[in-house]
C-alpha angles and dihedrals in degrees: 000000000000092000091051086057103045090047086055091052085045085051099046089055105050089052090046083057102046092045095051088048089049091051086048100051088042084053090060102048099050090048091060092039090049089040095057091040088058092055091046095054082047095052097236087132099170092061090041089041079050093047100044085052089052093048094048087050096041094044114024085163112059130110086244105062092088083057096043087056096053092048096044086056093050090048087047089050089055094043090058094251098124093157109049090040086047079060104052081036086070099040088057094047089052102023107029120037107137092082106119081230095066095110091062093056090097098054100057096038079054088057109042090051091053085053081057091052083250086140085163091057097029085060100054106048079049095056085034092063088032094064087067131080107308107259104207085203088066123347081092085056088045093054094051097056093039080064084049098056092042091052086048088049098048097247099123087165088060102039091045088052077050096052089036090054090052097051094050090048092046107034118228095269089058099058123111115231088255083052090053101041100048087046089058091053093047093055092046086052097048095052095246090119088146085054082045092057095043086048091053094050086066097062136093095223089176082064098062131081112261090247092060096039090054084052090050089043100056091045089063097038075058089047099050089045093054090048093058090254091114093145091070080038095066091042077071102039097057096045087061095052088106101035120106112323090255090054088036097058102043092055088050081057090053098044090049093057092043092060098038094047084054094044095239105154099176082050084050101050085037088059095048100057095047094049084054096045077052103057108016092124083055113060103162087050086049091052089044094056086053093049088054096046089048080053098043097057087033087068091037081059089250095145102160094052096040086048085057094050088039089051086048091048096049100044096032090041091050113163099016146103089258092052089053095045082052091051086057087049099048083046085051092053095052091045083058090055077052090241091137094155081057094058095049089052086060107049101037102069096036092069107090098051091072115100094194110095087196090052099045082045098052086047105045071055095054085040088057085044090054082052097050091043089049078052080226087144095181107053084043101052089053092055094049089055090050094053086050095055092043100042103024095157091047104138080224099068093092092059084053098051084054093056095036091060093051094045092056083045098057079043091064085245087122091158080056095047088048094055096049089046085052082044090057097045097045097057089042091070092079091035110031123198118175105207094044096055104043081045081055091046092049083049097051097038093055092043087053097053091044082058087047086239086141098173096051086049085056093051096048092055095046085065098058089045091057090049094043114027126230097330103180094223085054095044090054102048079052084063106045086059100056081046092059100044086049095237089147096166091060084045093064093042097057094039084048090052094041083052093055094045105042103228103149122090119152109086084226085057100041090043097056096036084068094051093055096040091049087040085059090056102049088048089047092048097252094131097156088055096042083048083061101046100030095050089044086067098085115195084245099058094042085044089051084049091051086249103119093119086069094050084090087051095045093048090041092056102034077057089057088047092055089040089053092050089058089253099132095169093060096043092052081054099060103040088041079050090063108094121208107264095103097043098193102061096040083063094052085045096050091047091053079055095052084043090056097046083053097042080059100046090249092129106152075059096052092044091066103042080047088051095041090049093053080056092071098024122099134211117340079359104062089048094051083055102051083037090064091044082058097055101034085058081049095058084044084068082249101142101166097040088047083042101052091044086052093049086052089056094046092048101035110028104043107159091033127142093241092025081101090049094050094054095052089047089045084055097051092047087046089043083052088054092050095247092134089158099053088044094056093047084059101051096044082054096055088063096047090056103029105030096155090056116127085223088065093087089054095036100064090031087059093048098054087043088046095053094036092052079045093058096245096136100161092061098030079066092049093049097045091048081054096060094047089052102042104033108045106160087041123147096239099037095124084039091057094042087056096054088039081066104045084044083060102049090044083053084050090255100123095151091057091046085055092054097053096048082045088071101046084049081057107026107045106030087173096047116119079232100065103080086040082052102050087043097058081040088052094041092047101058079038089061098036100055091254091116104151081065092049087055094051100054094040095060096049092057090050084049094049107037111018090173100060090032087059088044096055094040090244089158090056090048082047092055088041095057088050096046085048088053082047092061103262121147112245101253089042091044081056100057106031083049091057082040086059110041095029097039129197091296095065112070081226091062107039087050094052081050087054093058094037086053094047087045089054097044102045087047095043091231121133101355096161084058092044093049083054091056097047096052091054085049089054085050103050110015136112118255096265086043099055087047086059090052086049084047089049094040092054088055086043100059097034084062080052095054086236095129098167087056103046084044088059096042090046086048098044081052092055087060093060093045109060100115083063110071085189105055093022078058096043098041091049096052089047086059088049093043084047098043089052093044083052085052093247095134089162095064095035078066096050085047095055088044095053089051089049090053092043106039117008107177096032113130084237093059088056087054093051101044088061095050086061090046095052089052093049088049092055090049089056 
């Protein structure tokens, strides 16, 4: 129990010490805390800046430190160390943010960039702080410099909503003299110069320091002046004569323009010399008023008066920056007579007496701009080459290369062009300018595509795309250049992306996007689509875009597209819908009209628009017009009309592209009218005047075919030997050696017919001709005894080519040939030869076996085989078939004296052959004949019955009549 006791009073202790030491370290931080923020409130920001250091060192871990940095950096801010306090700035926003001060971070780094001319950066940590609860300590501060970022930065609208946010907050009465004054120039600068003048009623100008109420009062002297009350204006004016020189100058400026506007020359002297008694201890700001005042009436179109202050600035000037600047106005002033070469002549030659090197640089740049102006390119582009190896580090190089691009490209040096514009991209990497280097990709892209280096156009567009955006004017020079390099595909990818993004915006743009996107259907087949995109571009929207000169285009292809569809209607609409001012195309379109009325039979149609569009073509043109009218009268059924066309090409177009064509067709009309000869003549001629034409191989060819279907052998041969000879690597050689040869054997010249076809059989092993050419060898040497041969051939055709050689029944010409060398005769050696290969259960065959059958029977040859043949007729024949065999069989048995049974089978044939009064009659009247010569009296009378009953009045009912009279007369 003791030792729990005396382990609770250790413990107690040792609490009560630690918690005294905590209290006194936490005394000690708060005392050097206390002690920095004391000299901060005080604004002795170097011993606070001191204090807050020595805390951040003696308690890094404190819950202040975030604090003691914001504060160290403010004291450094007000101490004029922005960089070092813009760093600690930092390290609080990422390290530290838990400082209760954290909101205010972006007002004082806003400051502090602005303080390093960073307007960008200055502006968004401003509008960054600005977007928060309005601080009365510092958001009006904030405003102000906010105005100030946005006036650095160009944006008077902005920095005029900022100015306009502080006076509300503040109230008039409440703003500093700065505040006023800078308001008051917003508001100048904006326009509002009525709001100006409002703006400067409510304040107390007694109030302001003279430096700040000249200011006011020259921005309202400004304001007056640009609100026509110039009078008030120069009441300003002149009280400020004598106000700091900035003020002072530019009221001189103004003065100067009031009396001259007015045309008060004493005013005007009077003014002078008091502008010189002003700033005679100021020569350069004296010359610099002159120079304003020559400006300023230069503007108010003044000239002879600006001449005479431009005249003062570059002779009094002599040697300085204002003289030069003259010497470009009194160059200006002679452009604007239009004396170009003049002002070259002045400013050319000035140039070197000029110390200045800023000054002789900016002006060997304005000689190179005369030039450029004069458009003498040459003499430009040397001086700008000159200005490049005399001023090499010019911030203005960059802008030369650029002109000088453009300058080798207007030149047609487009690979020069390409390597300035490179020049220019290449040191713009250090230095980047935007618009400099989208102008140098234009530059290089266009170049590119002038040298038909398509890709590298492409490229160079993709760069400024990715600089720019898609900037429709970009995105469509893009596309022109697919277009032009025919990568229609792409085409339709980037206008469908362009659709569905709606790039496009200018109505010019838009219009002829269209065009080329529905001109890329119709080239990759797509026609319903480019129907769709090409009707939708009406004459009035291309008209509003300045693209009218396309609408004849746009009608002439929408009309391919119908005509493509099949639409023919349609298509006829739209080329029928181009007009004549641009003559060739009307003819194209005109033609595809004529096209479509053919494509729909209507040929006496398409005759005339063919023969209305060679009105207006010109040269192979206008032929191949008038030689479609021909043919399209030929397909009319218009020979005469299509003739006499075709004569008009031949006699007045020799030489023509479709001169060949006409002739040909002339020879087929004339072929039609039977006039073989005439049409021969032609197309030998064809061949005599247009020997490279591609019609020359058909041609002779045709001419050989035409007298060979005509029966002229003798010069079908000839014809056809003239083709072989002339036209060896022809594309019917082996067609016209083959005709040759039947040409031959029709003339009785079967050797030589062999020999030729010979020569297909060795020559052109993979010509159509071949197996017909081994057939008519084989049949030759068939029908002329030399039948080994004919074997021979034959059963290498059968061989070679199995398919033609079943068609032509080689394997039954083969048999033949064997049952010939067996001693057949040659009609028995046929059919015994399709007996043998087709068989009874082919018609062919059976019917072979019928004849056969008659042939043996009628000569009394081979009965027993015919009597074979017959019974497999009976088996496998057709019904009328079968009726032959009975037929055959009834001849059969009555050689063999076996009348009952002839009697049956004529009968049994009569059956078959009902449908046939001849042989039904005559069969019938053989059975009777049979059946009396058997001694059946009883059925030859059924028999004749049955005839009397059948066919009444038949010849074979007479005969048989009288067989049954006869019979009737030997029983009496």
């Amino acid at each position: 129990m003791m030792k729990i006791k005396l382990k609770f009073k250790l413990f107690i202790i040792i609490f009560i010490i630690v918690v005294n030491s905590l209290f006194a370290v936490n005394r000690d931080e708060n005392d050097v805390f206390n002690r920095a923020e004391s000299y901060f409130y005080s604004k002795n920001y170097n011993l606070a800046k001191d204090c807050y250091s020595r805390f951040i060192k003696q308690f890094p871990l404190s819950d202040l430190v975030p604090d003691a940095y914001y504060k160290k950096a403010v004291c450094l801010y007000h101490l004029g160390r922005i960089e070092e306090s813009l760093k600690i700035f930092n390290l609080v926003e990422k390290k530290y943010r838990v400082t209760k001060y954290y909101r205010y971070i972006p007002f004082w780094k806003g400051l502090i960039y602005y303080l390093l001319k960073d307007y960008t950066r200055s502006e968004e940590n401003l509008d960054k702080f600005l977007m928060g609860e309005y601080i009365p300590e510092l958001s009006p501060r904030a405003l102000l410099y906010s105005a100030l970022d946005n006036l650095a930065l160009g944006d008077v609208e902005t920095a005029r909503n900022r100015l306009d946010v502080l006076v509300s907050k503040k109230g008039y009465a409440h703003l500093g003299p700065y505040e006023n004054t800078i308001y008051s120039y917003v508001l100048l600068k904006s326009g509002s110069y009525k709001r100006l003048l409002e703006f400067l009623r409510n304040i107390d100008m007694s109030v302001l320091p003279d430096k700040y109420r000249n200011y006011i009062d020259f921005y309202k002297a400004e304001a007056l002046w640009n609100l026509g009350r110039k009078p008030d204006a120069v009441k300003l004016y002149e009280k400020l004569l004598n106000s700091e020189e900035k003020i002072s100058s530019a009221s001189f400026v103004r003065l100067f323009s009031y009396y001259q506007s007015r045309g008060d020359s004493n005013s005007i002297d009077d003014l002078l010399i008091k502008t010189e008694d002003r700033f005679k201890g100021s020569k350069d700001l004296l010359v610099k008023i002159w120079l304003k005042v020559g400006v300023e009436n230069y503007r108010s179109g003044n000239y002879k008066f600006a001449e005479y202050m431009f005249l003062k600035v570059f002779k009094y000037g002599e040697q300085s920056d204002f003289s030069g600047i003259s010497l470009i106005y009194l160059s200006r002033l002679l452009m604007d007579k239009g004396e170009v070469k003049k002002a070259i002549e002045l400013v050319k030659p000035n140039i070197s007496r000029y110390k200045s090197e800023n000054i002789k640089e900016y002006l060997t740049l304005y000689l190179g701009n005369l030039y450029l102006k004069s458009m003498d390119y040459k003499s430009a582009l040397s001086v700008y080459r000159d200005f490049l190896i005399n001023y090499p580090n010019s911030s203005y190089k960059f802008n030369v290369y650029l002109v000088m691009a453009f300058l080798e490209y207007k030149l047609g040096n487009y690979g020069e062009a390409v390597k300035y514009s490179r020049e220019l991209i290449k040191g713009l990497k250090n230095s980047y300018s935007k618009d400099l280097a989208v102008q140098g990709l234009r530059i290089e892209a266009f170049s590119y595509k002038k040298l038909g280096r398509y890709d590298e156009a492409l490229d160079a567009i993709d760069r400024i795309l990715n600089i720019e955006g898609n900037e429709e004017n970009l995105v469509l020079d893009k596309i022109k250049i697919l277009f032009q390099k025919r990568d229609f595909d792409s085409v339709l990818r980037v206008g469908d992306k362009i659709f569905n993004e709606d790039i496009v915006k200018a109505p010019k743009n838009l219009q002829l996007l269209k065009y080329l996107y529905g001109l890329s259907l119709v080239v990759t087949g797509n026609y319903q689509k480019a129907v769709s995109i090409l009707g939708d571009i009406d004459y009035n929207s291309l008209k509003n875009a300045g693209l009218d000169e396309i609408y004849p285009y746009t009608l002439y292809y929408l009309g391919w597209a119908y005509y493509k569809l099949g639409n023919f209607n349609m298509a006829i609409k739209s080329f029928k819908s181009v007009n004549d001012s641009n003559r060739r195309l009307y003819a194209r379109s005109t033609l595809m009209s004529g096209w479509c009325y053919y494509q729909m039979s209507s040929y006496l149609k398409a005759a005339g628009e063919f023969l209305l569009a060679s009105k207006i073509s010109e040269g192979d043109e206008k032929v191949k017009d008038i030689y479609l009218a021909a043919k399209s009268y030929q397909n009319a059924g218009e020979y005469e009309k299509a003739a006499g066309i075709y004569r008009e090409i031949i006699e007045q177009y020799e030489g023509a592209t479709y001169w060949d064509d006409a002739v040909f067709e002339y020879s087929n009309i004339l072929v039609d009218q039977g006039k073989v000869k005439d049409a021969a003549y032609n197309l030998l001629l064809l061949y005599e005047k247009a020997p490279d034409s591609p019609l020359v191989d058909e041609a002779l060819y045709r001419r050989g075919e035409i007298l060979y279907n005509s029966g002229m052998y003798s010069m079908a041969s000839e014809a056809f030997r003239l083709y072989i000879e002339k036209i060896k690597k022809g594309n019917m050689v082996d067609a016209a050696l083959f005709w040759y040869g039947m040409s031959r054997l029709k003339l009785g010249d079967g050797k030589g017919a062999v020999i030729l076809w010979e020569k297909i059989i060795k020559k052109y092993p993979g010509s159509s001709y071949r197996p017909d050419a081994l057939l008519k060898i084989a049949d030759y040497y068939a029908e002329n005894g030399e039948y080994n041969k004919s074997l021979l051939y034959y059963g290498k055709l059968i061989d070679e080519y199995p398919d033609f050689a079943k068609k032509r029944d080689v394997a039954i010409k083969r048999e033949k040939v064997r049952y010939i060398l067996f001693g057949l005769t040659k009609k028995e050696a046929e059919l015994t030869a399709i007996i043998s290969i087709d068989g009874e259960k082919s018609n062919r065959g059976r019917m072979a076996m019928l004849e056969l059958s008659e042939h043996y029977i009628n000569s009394n040859k081979k009965l027993e085989l015919a009597y074979q043949y017959l019974n497999r007729v009976a088996e496998y024949g057709t019904k009328k078939q079968i009726a032959e065999a009975m037929f055959l069989f009834g001849k059969y048995y009555e050689m063999r004296g076996d009348y009952l049974l002839a009697a049956k089978s004529f009968f049994k044939a009569a059956a078959g052959f009902k449908n046939d009064k001849n042989k039904f009659g005559k069969s019938l009247y053989l059975s009777a004949l049979m059946m009396k010569r058997a001694n059946r009296i009883k059925e030859m009378k059924a028999i004749v019955k049955k005839m009397e009953e059948s066919i009444p009045g038949s010849k074979w009912t007479k005969m048989a009549k009288d067989l049954l009279k006869k019979e009737r007369l030997k029983k009496e």
